[in-house]
C-alpha positions as CSV (number, residue, x, y, z in Angstrom):
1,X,21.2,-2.3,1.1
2,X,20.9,-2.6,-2.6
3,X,16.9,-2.9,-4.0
4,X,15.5,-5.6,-4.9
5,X,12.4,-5.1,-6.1
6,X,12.7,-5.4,-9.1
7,X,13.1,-9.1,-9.0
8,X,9.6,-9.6,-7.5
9,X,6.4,-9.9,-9.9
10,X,4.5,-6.9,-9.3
11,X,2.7,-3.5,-10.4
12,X,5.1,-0.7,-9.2
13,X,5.4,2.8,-10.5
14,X,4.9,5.0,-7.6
15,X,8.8,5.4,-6.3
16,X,8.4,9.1,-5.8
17,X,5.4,9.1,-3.3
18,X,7.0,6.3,-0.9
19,X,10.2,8.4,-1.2
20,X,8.1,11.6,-0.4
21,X,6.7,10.0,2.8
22,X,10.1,9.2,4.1
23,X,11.9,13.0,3.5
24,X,8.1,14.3,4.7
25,X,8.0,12.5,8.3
26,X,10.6,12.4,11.2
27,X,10.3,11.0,14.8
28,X,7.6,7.8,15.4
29,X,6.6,7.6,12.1
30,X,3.9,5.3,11.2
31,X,3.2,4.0,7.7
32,X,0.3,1.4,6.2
33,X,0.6,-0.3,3.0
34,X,-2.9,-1.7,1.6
35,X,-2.5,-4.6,-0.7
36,X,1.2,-6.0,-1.1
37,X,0.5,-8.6,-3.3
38,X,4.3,-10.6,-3.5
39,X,5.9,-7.4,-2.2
40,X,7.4,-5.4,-5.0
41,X,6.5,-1.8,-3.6
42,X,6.8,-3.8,-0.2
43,X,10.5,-4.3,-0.7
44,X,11.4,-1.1,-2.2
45,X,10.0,1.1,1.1
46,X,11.6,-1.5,3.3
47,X,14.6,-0.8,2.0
48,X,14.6,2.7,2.1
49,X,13.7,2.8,5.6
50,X,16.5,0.6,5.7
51,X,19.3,2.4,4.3
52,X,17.8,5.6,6.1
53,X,18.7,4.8,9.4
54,X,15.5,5.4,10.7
55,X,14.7,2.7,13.4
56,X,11.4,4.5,14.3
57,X,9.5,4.2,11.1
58,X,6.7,1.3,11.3
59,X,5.5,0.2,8.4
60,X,2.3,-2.4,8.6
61,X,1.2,-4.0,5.4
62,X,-2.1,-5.2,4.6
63,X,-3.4,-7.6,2.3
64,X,-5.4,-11.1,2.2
65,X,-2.9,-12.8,0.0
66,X,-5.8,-14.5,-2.0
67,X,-6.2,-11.8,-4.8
68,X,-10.1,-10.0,-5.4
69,X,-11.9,-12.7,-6.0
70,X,-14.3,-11.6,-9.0
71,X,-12.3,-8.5,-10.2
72,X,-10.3,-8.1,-13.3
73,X,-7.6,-9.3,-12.4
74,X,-8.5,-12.8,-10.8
75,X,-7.3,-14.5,-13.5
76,X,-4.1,-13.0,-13.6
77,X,-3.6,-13.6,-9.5
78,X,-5.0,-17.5,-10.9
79,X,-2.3,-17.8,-13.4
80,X,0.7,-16.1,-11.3
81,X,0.0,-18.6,-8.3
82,X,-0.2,-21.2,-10.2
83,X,3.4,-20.3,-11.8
84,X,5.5,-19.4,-8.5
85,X,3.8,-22.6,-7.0
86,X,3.0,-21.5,-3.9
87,X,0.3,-19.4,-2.0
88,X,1.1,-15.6,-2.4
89,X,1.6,-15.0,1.6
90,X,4.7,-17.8,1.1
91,X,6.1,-16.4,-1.7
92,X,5.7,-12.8,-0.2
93,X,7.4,-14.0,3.1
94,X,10.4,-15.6,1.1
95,X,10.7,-12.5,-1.6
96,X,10.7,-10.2,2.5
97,X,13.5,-12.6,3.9
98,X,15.8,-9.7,4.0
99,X,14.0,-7.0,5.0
100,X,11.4,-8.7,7.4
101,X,12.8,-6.6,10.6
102,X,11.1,-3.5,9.2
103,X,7.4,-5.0,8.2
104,X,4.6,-6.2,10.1
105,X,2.9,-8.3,7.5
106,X,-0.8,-8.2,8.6
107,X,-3.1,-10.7,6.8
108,X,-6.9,-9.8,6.3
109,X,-9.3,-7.3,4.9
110,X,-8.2,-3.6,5.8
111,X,-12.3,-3.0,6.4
112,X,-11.3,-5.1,9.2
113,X,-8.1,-4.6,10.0
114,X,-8.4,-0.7,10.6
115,X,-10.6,-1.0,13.2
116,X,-7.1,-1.9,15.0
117,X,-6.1,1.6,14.5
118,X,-6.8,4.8,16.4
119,X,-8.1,8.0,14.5
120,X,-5.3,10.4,13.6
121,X,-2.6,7.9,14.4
122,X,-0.7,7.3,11.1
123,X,1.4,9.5,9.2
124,X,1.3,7.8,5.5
125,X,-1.6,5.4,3.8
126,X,-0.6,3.9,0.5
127,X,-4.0,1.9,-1.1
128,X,-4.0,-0.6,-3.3
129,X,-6.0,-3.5,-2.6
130,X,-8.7,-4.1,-4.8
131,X,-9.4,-1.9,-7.7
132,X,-13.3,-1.5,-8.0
133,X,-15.6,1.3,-6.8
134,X,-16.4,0.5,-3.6
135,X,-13.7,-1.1,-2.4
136,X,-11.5,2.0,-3.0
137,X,-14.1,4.4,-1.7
138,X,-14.2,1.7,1.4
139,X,-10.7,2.3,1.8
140,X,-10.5,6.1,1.6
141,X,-13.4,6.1,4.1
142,X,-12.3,4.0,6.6
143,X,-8.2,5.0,6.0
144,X,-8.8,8.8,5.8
145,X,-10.0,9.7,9.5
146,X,-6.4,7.5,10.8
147,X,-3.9,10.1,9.1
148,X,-2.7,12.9,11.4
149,X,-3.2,16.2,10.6
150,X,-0.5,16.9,7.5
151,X,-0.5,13.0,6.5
152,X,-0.3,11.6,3.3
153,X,-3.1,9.1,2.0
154,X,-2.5,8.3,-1.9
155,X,-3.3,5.0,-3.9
156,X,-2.0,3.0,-7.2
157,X,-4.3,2.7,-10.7
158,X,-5.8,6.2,-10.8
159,X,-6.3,5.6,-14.8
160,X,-8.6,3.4,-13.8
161,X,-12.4,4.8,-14.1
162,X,-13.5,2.9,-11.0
163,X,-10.7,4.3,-8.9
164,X,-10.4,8.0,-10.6
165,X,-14.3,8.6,-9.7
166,X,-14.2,6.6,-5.8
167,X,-11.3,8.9,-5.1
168,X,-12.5,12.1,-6.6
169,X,-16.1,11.6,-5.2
170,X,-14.8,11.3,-1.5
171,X,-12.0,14.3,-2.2
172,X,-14.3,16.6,-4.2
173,X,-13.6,19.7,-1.8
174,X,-9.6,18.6,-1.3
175,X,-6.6,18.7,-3.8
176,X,-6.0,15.4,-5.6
177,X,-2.4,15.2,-7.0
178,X,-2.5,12.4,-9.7
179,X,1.0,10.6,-10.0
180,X,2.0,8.6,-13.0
181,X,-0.4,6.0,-12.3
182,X,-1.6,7.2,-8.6
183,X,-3.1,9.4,-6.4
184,X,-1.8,11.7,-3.3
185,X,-4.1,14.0,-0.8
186,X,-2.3,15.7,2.2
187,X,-4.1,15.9,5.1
């Protein structure tokens, strides 16, 4: 199946870690995306699974579709609705028409939706939902103690202060390996 994703309005840079996490894990593999927003990154792992073969790769994806009300980027989820005319779950449904067989879209906060998830039960977390100190540290928190032993937790916007110091306060005693604009820690 040919990409698409780069067709979809989105923040996407971190190729190399999605593609790590599908060489890295084989047999029931178990994958959570935090914050899709129209489903660039969405689209590209879906696809990959995809054209991998791999029918045993589940890949949930979590996000509120209503932006971080209050961040620094509300006005930019404001002005992006407002041009694709349509709530941001729609449009990320219609932009997942062809790959919707390999993601379980699942709408709400990930504070609450983890508790839905047993500890040591997921093989890759990607984060990035909202950007701002606690919320990321949140994540990591709740996110971290779900990864099996030799999983992959990493996260999008490590330039960004509020991110770089939530993820390096939780990690201080573990390896962080920054990306372009990301984050990795194995397990």
């Amino acid at each position: 199946m040919e990409h698409f994703y780069q067709n979809i309005i989105g923040w996407f840079d971190f190729h190399d870690i999605y593609l790590e996490a599908l060489r890295t894990f084989r047999g029931n593999a178990h994958f959570v995306e935090i914050g899709a927003w129209l489903g660039c990154s969405t689209s590209f792992m879906a696809v990959e699974i995809i054209n991998s073969g791999r029918k045993d790769i589940k890949f949930d994806v979590i996000d509120t579709w209503e932006g971080s009300p209050g961040g620094d980027d509300e006005q930019i989820y404001i002005d992006i609705v407002k041009d694709i005319k349509m709530p941001a779950y729609d449009k990320f449904m219609k932009n997942m028409e062809s790959v919707k067989h390999v993601i379980n879209p699942i709408v709400g906060k990930s504070h609450d939706v983890v508790k839905n998830y047993k500890d040591e039960s997921l093989d890759f977390v990607f984060i990035d939902g909202a950007h701002d100190y606690e919320s990321v540290k949140q994540d990591i928190t709740d996110w971290y103690p779900k990864l099996k032993k030799y999983g992959i937790i990493a996260g999008h916007d490590y330039w960004q202060d509020q991110v770089q110091k939530a993820v390096e306060e939780y990690f201080k005693d573990e390896v962080v390996h920054p990306q372009i604009n990301s984050w990795k820690v194995y397990k």
